[in-house]
C-alpha positions in Angstrom: -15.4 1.9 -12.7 -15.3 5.6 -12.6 -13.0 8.7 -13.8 -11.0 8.1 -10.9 -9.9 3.9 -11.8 -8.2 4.9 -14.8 -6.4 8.1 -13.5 -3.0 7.6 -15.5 -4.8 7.5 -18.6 -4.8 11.0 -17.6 -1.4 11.2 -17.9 -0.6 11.8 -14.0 -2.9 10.7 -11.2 -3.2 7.1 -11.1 -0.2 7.1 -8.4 -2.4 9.4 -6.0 -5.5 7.8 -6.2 -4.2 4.2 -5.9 -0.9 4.9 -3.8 -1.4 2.6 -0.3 -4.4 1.0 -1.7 -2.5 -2.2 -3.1 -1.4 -4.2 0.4 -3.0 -4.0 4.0 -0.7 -7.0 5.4 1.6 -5.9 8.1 4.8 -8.0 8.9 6.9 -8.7 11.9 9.6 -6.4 10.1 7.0 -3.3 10.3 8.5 -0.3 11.8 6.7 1.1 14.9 3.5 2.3 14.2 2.7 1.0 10.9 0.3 -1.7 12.8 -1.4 1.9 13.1 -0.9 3.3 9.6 -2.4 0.6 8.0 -5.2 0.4 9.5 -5.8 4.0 8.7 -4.3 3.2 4.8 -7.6 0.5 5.0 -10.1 3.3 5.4 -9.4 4.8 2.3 -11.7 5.0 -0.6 -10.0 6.8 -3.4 -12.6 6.4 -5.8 -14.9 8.9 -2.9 -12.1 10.9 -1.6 -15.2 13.4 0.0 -16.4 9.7 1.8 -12.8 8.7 2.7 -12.7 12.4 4.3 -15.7 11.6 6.5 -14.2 8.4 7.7 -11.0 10.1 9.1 -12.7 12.9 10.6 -14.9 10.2 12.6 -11.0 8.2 13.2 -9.9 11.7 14.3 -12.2 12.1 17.1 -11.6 9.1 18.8 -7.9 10.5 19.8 -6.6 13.1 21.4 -5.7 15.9 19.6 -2.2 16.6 20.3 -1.7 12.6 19.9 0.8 11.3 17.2 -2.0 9.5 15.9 -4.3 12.4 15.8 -1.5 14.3 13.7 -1.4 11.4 11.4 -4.9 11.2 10.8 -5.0 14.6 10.2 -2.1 14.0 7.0 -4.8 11.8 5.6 -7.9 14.0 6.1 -5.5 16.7 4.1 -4.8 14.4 1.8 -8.4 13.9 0.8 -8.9 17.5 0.8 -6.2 17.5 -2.3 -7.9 14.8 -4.0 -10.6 17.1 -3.8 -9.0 19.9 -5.4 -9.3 22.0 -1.8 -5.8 22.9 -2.4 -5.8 26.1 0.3 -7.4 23.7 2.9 -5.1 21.0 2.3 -2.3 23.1 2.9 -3.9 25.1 5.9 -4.0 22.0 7.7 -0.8 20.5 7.0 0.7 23.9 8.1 -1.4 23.2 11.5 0.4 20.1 11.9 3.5 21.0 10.9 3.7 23.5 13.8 3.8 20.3 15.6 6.8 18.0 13.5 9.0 18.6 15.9 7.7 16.5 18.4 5.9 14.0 16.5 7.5 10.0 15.4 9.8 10.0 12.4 6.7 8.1 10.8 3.7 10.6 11.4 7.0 13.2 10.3 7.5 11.1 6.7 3.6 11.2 6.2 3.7 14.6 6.2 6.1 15.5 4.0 4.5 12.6 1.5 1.1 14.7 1.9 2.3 18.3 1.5 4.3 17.1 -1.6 1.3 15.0 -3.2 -0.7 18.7 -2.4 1.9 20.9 -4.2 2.5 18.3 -7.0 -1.3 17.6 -8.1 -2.6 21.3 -7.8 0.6 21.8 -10.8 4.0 22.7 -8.5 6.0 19.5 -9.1 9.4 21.7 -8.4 8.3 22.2 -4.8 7.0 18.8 -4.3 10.6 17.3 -5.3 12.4 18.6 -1.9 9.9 17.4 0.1 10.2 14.0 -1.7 13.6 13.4 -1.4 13.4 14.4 2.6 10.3 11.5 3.0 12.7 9.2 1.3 15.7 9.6 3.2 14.0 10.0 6.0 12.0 6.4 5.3 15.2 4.5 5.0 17.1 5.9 7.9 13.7 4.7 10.0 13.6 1.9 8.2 10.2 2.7 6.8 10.2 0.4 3.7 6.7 1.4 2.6 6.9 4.9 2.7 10.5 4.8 1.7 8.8 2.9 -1.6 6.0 5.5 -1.7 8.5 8.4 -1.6 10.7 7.6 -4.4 7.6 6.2 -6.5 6.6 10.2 -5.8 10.0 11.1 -7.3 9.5 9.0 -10.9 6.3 11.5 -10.8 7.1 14.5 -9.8 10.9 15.0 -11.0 12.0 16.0 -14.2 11.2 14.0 -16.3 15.0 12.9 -17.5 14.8 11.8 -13.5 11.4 9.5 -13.6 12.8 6.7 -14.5 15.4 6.0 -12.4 13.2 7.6 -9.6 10.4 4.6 -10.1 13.7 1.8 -11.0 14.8 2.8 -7.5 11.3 2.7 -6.0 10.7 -1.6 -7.3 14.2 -2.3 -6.0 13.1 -1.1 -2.4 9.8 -3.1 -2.9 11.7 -6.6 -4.2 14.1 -5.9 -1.4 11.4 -5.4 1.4 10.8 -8.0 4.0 7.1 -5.6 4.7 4.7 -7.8 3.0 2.7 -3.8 2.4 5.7 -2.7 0.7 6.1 -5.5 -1.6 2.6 -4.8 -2.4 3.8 -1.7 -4.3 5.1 -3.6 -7.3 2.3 -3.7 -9.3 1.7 -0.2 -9.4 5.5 0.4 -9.9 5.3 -2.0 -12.8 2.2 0.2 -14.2 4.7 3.6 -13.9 7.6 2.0 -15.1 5.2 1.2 -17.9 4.0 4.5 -18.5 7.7 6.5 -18.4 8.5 4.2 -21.2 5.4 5.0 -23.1 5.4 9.0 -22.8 9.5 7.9 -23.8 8.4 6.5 -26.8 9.0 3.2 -25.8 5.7 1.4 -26.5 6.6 -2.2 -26.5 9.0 -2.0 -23.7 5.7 -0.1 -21.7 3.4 -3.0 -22.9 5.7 -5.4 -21.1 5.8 -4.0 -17.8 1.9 -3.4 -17.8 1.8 -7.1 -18.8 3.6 -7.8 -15.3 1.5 -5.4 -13.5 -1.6 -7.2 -14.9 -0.6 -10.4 -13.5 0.7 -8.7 -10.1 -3.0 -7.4 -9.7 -4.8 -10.6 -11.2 -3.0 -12.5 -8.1 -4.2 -10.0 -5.9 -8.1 -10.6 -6.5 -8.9 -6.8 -6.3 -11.5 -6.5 -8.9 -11.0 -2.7 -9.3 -7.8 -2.5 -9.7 -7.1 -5.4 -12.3 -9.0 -3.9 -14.2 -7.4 -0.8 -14.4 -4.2 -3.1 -15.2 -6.3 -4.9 -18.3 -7.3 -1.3 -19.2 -3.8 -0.3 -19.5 -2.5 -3.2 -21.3 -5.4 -2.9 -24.2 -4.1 0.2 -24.4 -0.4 -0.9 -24.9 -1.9 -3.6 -27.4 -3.3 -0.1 -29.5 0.1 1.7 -29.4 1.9 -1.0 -31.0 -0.5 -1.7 -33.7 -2.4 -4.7 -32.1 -5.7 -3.5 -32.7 -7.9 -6.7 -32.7 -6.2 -7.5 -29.3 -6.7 -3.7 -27.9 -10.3 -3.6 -29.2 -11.3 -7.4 -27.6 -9.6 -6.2 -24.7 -11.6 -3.1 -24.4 -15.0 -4.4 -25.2 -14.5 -7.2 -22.6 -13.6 -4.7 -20.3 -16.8 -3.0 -20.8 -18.8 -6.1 -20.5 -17.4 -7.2 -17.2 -17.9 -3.5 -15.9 -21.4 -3.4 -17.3 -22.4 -6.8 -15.7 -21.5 -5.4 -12.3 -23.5 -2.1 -12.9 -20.9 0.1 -14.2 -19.2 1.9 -17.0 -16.5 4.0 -17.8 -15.7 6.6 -20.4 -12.1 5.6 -20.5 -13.1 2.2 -21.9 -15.0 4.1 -24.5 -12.7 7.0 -25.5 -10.7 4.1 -26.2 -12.7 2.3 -28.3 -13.2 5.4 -30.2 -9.7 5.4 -30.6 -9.5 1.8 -32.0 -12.4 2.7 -34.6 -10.1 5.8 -35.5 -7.0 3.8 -35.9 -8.7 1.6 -38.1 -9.8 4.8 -40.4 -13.5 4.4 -39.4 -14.9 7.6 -38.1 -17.8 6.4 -38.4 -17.5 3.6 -35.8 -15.8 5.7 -33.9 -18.6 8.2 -33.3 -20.9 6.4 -30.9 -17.7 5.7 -28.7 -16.9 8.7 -28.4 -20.1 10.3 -27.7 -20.7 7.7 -24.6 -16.9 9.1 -23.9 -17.9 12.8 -23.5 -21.3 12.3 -22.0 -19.2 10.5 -19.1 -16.2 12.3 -18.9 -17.2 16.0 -19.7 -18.3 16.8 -15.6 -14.9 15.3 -14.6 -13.5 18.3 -13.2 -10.0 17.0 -13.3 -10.2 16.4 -17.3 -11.9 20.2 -17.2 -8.9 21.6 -15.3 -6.0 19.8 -16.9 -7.3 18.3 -20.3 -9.8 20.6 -22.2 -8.3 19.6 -25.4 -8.7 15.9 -25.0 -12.8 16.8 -24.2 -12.9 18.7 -27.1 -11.5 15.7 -28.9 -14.4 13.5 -27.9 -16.7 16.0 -28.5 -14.9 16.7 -32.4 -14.8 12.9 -33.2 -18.9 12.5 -31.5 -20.0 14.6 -34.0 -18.1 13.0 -36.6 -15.4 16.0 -37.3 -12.1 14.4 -35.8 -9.4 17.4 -35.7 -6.4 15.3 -35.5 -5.0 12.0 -36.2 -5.2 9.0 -34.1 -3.1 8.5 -31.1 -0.4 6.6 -31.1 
């Protein structure tokens, strides 16, 4: 599992990486073109946001470019261009199709405004991402757009002020539960996860542990590997903030068993283990953790950009000189 499983342990970007990712079923309720959008959605690799890139620019060329469905693949391509960082390319393009909203399906229309306010929101303007939001939304439910409707105000319990989140995401499951789109009920188990982590930056820790609980078992019943275990990943980490620490650290080192029987690792896993062994008062234990923590985590350019301290951390607690307290 890489940097990019785990994203809201980075406090933000577990929505954008993993939005649209959850539920590939179309219904008979679908709006028009969604048949379209979600076999577009399908392409999508958000772990390789440079791949998912070159699979849209090959989807791109097999339409015409002033198509609707040209435009739409082009909301996607910019989108992958954000995940990127490429924030000045991501925005050149959506201004190129833009130019062309006004003659373009309420749908490709929503998709923009959802991709020009994921661009402004993760390169740090949340203020000017909030407009756009509301617009998708509102937009979404007068077209009868469930999923996007549900992907719009989920954007809201992000990107609004934070007094605003919860309601935003609260809002967001009621769509899903009231949905007859099978892909936008599929957005519950992420909600669950945000709900989750609004309660817990709230300091609501055992109310958080019980929505990640639900998301867990939302994703187990999926059968997506990757994404359950980001769910078990976030529940250990519940079990630590309430003082469960036998429970967070099984969890964890489980976690990092499965992952390293299917050839992989992740230095979330082990900055949390760190954190376990420091809860516990044992820097010592904690040190190996954390140094398999920073050797994976210190070339994420994301962590670079946004959280220098938390490297620093690692690094501090690596060499056996943690600087501050455990977290909660």
């Amino acid at each position: 599992m890489t940097r990019v499983c785990i994203l809201r342990a980075c406090n933000v970007l577990l929505a954008f990486l993993l939005l649209g990712s959850f539920a590939m079923t179309t219904s008979a309720a679908a709006p028009p073109g969604d048949s379209f959008a979600s076999k577009l959605d399908a392409q999508w690799d958000f772990d390789k946001p440079a791949v998912s890139e070159e699979r849209f620019r090959v989807e791109l060329a097999k339409w015409p470019a002033a198509s609707a469905e040209a435009q739409e693949v082009r909301t996607q391509i910019a989108r992958t261009l954000g995940l990127q960082r490429k924030f000045p390319d991501a925005h050149a393009l959506l201004d190129e199709i833009e130019r062309e909203l006004a003659r373009l399906p309420a749908h490709v229309r929503i998709r923009y405004l959802l991709e020009r306010g994921r661009t402004f929101n993760s390169s740090g303007a949340p203020p000017r991402a909030v407009p756009l939001f509301v617009e998708a939304l509102k937009l979404a439910e007068a077209d009868r757009d469930e999923f996007y409707a549900v992907d719009a105000a989920h954007m809201l319990g992000i990107a609004a002020p934070p007094p605003e989140r919860l309601d935003w995401n609260l809002k967001a499951l009621a769509l899903a539960e009231a949905a007859t789109d099978a892909r936008a009920r599929g957005w519950r188990a992420s909600l669950y996860n945000n709900i989750g982590w609004t309660y817990f930056d709230d300091g609501h820790p055992a109310t958080a542990l019980g929505y990640w609980e639900k998301a867990l078992a939302a994703r187990q019943a999926t059968g997506k590997a990757t994404a359950t275990r980001v769910a078990k990943w976030t529940v250990a980490r519940g079990y630590r903030a309430v003082g469960r620490l036998d429970e967070a650290e099984a969890a964890q080192k489980s976690l990092a068993a499965e992952l390293a029987q299917a050839g992989e690792s992740d230095g979330y896993v082990f900055e949390e283990l760190a954190e376990i062994a420091l809860a516990r008062r044992d820097a010592k234990a904690a040190q190996p953790w954390a140094a398999k923590a920073h050797a994976a985590l210190k070339d994420d350019p994301w962590l670079a950009a946004n959280e220098a301290p938390r490297l620093a951390r690692l690094a501090a607690i690596a060499a056996g000189n943690p600087t501050q307290p455990p977290k909660p």
